[in-house]
N, C-alpha and C positions, 0 to 999 in steps of 0.2 A: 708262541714267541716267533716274530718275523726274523726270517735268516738276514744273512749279510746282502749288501745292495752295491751296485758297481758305484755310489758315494762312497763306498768304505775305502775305494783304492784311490783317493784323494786326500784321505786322514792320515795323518799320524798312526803307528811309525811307517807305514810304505809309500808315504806320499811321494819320498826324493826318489824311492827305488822308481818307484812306477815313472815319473819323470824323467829319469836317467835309460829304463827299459824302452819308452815308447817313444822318445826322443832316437833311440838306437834306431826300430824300426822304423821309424818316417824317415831320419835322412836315409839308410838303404833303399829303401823303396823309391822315394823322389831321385833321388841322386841317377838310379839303371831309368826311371820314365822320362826325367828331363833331358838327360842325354840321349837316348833311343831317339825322341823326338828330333831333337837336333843333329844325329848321321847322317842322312840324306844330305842339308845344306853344308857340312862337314866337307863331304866326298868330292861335292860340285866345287867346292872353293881348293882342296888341298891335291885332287885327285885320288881314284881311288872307289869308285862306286861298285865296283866289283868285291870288294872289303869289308865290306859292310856288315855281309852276315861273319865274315870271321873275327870282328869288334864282338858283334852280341856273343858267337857262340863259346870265344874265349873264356867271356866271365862267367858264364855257365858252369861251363866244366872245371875251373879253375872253385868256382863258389864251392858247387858239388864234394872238389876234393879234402876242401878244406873244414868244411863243417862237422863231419866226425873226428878230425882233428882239433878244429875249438871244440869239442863237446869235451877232449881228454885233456885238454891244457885246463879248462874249468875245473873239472875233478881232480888233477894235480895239484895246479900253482892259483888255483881264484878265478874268479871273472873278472876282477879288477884287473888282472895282467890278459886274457884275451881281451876286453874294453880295449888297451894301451894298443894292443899288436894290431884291431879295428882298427884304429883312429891314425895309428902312422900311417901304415897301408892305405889307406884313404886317402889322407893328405899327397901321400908320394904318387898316386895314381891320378888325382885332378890336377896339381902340378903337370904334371908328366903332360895330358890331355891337357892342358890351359896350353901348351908351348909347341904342341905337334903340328910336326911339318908333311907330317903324311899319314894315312889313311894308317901304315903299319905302327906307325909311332901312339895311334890312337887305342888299334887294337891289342898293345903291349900295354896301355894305360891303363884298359879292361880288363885284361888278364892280373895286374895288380890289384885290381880293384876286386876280381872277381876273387882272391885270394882273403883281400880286407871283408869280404861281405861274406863269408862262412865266420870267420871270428864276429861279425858287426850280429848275424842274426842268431847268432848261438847266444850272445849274452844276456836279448831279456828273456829266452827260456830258461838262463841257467841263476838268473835272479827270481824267478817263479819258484822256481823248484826250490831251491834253498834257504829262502829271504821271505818268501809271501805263505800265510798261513794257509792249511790246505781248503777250509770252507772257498778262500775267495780266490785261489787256483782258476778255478772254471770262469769268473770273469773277467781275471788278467788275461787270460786267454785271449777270452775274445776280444777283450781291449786291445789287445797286441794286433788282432786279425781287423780290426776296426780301422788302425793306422794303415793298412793298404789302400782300404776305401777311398781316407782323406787323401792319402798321396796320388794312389788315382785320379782325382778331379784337380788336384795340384798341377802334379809335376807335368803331366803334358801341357796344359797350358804356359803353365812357369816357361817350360822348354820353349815353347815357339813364341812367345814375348820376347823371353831374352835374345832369341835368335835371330828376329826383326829387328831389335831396334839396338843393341850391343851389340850383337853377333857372336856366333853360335860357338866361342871359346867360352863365354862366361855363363855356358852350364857348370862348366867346368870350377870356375873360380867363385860362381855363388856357394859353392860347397863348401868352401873355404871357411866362412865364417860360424856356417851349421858345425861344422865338425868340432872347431873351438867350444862352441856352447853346448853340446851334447857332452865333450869331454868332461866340462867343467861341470854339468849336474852331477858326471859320475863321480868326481871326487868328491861331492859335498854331500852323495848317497853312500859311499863305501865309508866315509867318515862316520857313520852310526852302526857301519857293519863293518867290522873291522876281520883282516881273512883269517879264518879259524888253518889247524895244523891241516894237509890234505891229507883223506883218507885213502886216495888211490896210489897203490905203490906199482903198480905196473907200468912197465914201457907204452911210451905211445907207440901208435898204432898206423903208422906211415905207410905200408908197402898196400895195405888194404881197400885206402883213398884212393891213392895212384894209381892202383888197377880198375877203378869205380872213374877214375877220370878218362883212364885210356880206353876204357869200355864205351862213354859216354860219347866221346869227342868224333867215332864217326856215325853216329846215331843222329848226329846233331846235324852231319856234311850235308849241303846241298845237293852232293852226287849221294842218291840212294843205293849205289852199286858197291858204295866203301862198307855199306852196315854189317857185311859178315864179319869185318875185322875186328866189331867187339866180340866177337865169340873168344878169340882165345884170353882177352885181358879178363871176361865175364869168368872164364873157366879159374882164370890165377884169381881171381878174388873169390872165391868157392873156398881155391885149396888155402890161402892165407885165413880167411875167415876158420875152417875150422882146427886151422891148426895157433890163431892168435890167441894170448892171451887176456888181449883187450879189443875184442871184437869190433868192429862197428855197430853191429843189430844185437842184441842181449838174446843169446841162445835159448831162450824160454818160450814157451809154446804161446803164452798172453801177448809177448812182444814179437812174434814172429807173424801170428795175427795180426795186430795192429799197422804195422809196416807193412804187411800184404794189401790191407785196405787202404795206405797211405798211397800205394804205390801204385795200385787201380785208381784210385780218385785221381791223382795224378796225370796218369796217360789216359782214361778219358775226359776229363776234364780241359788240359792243355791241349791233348791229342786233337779233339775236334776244334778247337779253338784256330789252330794252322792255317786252313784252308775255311774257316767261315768269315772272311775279308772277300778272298775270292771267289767265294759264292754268291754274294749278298752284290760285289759289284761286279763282276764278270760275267756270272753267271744269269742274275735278277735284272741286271742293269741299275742296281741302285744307287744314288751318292756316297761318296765317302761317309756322308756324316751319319749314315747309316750306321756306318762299320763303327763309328764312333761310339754312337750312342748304344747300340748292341754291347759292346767291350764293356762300357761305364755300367749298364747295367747288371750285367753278372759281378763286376767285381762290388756295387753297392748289396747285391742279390746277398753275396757273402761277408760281408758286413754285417748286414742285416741277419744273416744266419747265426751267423757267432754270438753277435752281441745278445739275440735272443734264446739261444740252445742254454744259457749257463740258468734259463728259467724253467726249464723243462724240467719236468716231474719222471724223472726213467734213469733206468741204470745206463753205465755210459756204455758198454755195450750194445742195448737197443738203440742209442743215440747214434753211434757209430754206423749203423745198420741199415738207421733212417736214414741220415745222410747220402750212403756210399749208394743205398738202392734211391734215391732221388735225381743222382748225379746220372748212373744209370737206363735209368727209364725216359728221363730228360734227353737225353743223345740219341739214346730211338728213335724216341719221336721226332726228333732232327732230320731221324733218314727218313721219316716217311715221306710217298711219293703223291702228298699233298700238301695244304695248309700256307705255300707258299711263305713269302717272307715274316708275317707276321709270327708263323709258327713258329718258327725259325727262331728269330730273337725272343720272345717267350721263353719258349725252351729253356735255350743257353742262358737266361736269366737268372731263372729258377733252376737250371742247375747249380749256379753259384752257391743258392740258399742252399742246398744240398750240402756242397762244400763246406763253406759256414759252420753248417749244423753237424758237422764231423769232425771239423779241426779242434776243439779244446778237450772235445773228448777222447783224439787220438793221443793228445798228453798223456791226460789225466790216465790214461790205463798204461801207457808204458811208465811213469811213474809206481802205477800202484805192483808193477812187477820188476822195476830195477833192484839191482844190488846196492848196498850199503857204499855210500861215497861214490858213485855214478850216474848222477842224476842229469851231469852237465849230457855224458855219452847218451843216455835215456833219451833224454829231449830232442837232442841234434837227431835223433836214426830217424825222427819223422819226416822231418823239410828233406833228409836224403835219401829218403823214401820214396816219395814223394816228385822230387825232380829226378832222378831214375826214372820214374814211370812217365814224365814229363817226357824224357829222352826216348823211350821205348815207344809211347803213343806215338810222338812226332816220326821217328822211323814207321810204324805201322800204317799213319795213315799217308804218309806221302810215298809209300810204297802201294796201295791201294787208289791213290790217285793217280801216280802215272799207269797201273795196269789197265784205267779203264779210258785213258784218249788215245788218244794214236797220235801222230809226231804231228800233224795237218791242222787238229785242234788247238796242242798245243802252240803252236806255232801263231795260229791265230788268234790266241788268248792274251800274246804278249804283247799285239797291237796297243797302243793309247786309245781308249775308249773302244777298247770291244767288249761285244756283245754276244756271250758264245754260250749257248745252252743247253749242250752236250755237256759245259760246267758242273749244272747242277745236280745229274745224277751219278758224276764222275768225286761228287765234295759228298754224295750223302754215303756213296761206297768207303771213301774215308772213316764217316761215322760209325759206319757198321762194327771196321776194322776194330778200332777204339774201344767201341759198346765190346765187344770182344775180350779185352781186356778187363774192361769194368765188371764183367762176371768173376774173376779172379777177387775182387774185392767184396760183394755181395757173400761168394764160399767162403772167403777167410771171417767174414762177421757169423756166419751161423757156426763156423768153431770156436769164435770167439766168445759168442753169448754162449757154448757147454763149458768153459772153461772158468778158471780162477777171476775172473775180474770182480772187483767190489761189488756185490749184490746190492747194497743198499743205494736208492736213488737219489738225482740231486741233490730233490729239497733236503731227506735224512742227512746228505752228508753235510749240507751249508747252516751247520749251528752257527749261532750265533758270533760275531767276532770281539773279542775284548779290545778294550783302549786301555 
């Protein structure tokens, strides 16, 4: 008898959820590429080009802090009320960015946003976990990991249409009508799931985030000389983690693994991602569209991963494995000191698929080890996992890039149309740093695969689904 098929998650009864879920993740994901797109001509018009990075890195940190917080409002009070707390927060942050008069006014709109988009992307993991039968688990997943794809090939285009020919306030205010319609699936899905009593009676878990956020925020600075300062926020979230009684990471040796591997896929994956724009054109001398088409394929790379791992015949552990050591091996080969550009994009491609092919399994195993009525916290620990090692990479390798130019390089690098090829063994030293990293997630899979994780492999676990 043939298992479940990613048609099941169009049928009855998950059809509104999955609607309502993947709806969440496409407008978050379009909403951060169409605007991103659109800061540059933002800064020119309102002033403020210096601001720029402190727009993106706001909603970062701000995302970051919030997401193990939506994981415990889900296990309290429903996903239906984080959906509600998404969707304001949304609305008050494109508002905010549709009317701003300044670069700071924008980056305060992100910071709202980056607050809505930890409640936006904790809700279709915490309707997976609760709502979706476990066989077809592993293809919500990757369905969910599938909507970056689409957004990917969306939203930057979306972004620079609308910034042409409306101009570059109404990234802001297209969002406007997505958000109405996203809302409105989610009340016509909670309407067949109505919120059961919460099973979590613990306090949330606030001092934990906030130290994950003040840990993060100078990891993120453009000045790499501020990255000691997360030492001591890194040290207070140690001692809050093990003295809370609603952790952010579930103290268990299967979810402490898992999150290990989240958080090396993470900082090498993003980590090399940093400085491969400014390899490819600085360095190679290649067009932008280069850089374009590089970026589009790793994130299709992993698309293509996801939606195809949930067919994979293996325990998610060895999934997990394959993945993190793809990702890996991939960034190596990044640094080697041949193969030129083609290697290059190749590579980072197929690392993506790496990716891909670890994200639904990095669920499914913190699942099959959370506690009773913490499924929402379960799900959230991975994406902040995850962007932690996001934060960590980016510090590592732009720490590893300025040790290897001297001031004369860079100086010449920042020229318009230069050509500088000191570059590129200065961006493969970066990779190194990273691949560095990515060993951290490789050892946390081989104690992962001695440990408790479900023995039995996909196909065993995707019986059949009833109607």
């Amino acid at each position: 008898m043939s298992g479940p098929s990613y048609a099941d998650l169009v049928r009855p009864p998950v059809r509104a959820l999955m609607i309502s879920a993947l709806g969440a993740t496409f407008l978050g994901a379009v909403d951060t590429l169409m605007v991103v797109t659109a800061l540059p001509t933002a800064a020119q018009d309102i002033g403020g080009v210096d601001q720029i990075a402190l727009a993106v890195g706001a909603g970062i940190v701000t995302a970051i802090m919030t997401l193990p917080i939506a994981g415990g409002v889900i296990d309290r009070y429903g996903v239906g009320r984080s959906f509600a707390i998404a969707c304001i927060l949304y609305t008050v942050a494109n508002v905010l960015g549709g009317l701003a008069g300044s670069m700071e006014v924008v980056a305060l709109s992100r910071l709202i946003l980056g607050l809505g988009a930890g409640f936006m992307f904790a809700v279709p993991l915490g309707l997976f976990a609760l709502f979706v039968p476990e066989p077809l688990r592993p293809r919500a997943f990757g369905a969910n990991a599938a909507m970056w794809g689409v957004a990917a090939l969306i939203g930057p285009a979306l972004g620079t249409v609308l910034t042409g020919t409306l101009g570059w306030r109404w990234v802001f205010w297209v969002n406007l009508p997505m958000i109405a319609i996203v809302a409105w699936a989610a009340v016509l899905a909670m309407r067949g799931h109505p919120a059961t009593p919460p099973r979590e009676q613990r306090p949330l878990n606030l001092l934990g985030p906030l130290c994950l956020g003040l840990m993060t925020a100078p990891l993120l600075a453009s000045n790499h000389r501020l990255a000691p300062l997360a030492i001591l926020p890194a040290l207070g979230f140690v001692w809050v983690e093990r003295r809370s009684p609603a952790p952010v990471f579930t103290h268990r040796p299967v979810s402490i693994a898992t999150n290990l591997a989240a958080f090396a896929g993470g900082a090498t994956f993003i980590g090399c991602e940093i400085f491969l724009p400014t390899q490819l054109q600085v360095g190679f001398g290649e067009p932008v569209g280069v850089v374009g088409v590089s970026l589009v394929l790793a994130t299709l790379g992993w698309t293509l991963g996801s939606m195809s791992s949930a067919k994979l015949d293996m325990r998610f552990a060895d999934q997990i494995l394959i993945g993190t050591s793809v990702v890996l091996v991939c960034v190596l080969v990044m640094a080697l000191p041949f193969g030129g550009v083609p290697l290059v994009v190749a590579a980072y491609a197929l690392s993506g698929v790496g990716m891909g092919i670890a994200s639904p399994a990095l669920f499914t195993a913190v699942l099959s080890d959370h506690e009773p009525g913490r499924e929402g916290q379960a799900t959230s620990s991975v994406p902040v996992a995850r962007q932690v090692g996001a934060a960590v990479g980016t510090a590592a390798a732009g720490v590893a890039f300025a040790l290897s130019l001297s001031d004369a390089m860079v100086h010449a690098a920042e020229k318009d149309g230069a050509h500088v090829a000191a570059i590129i063994p200065a961006v493969r030293h970066s990779y190194l740093a990273v691949a560095a990293l990515g060993v951290i997630g490789v050892v946390a899979c081989r104690w992962l695969r001695t440990d408790n994780v479900p023995a039995e492999p996909l196909a065993e676990q995707a019986a059949p689904v009833s109607h």
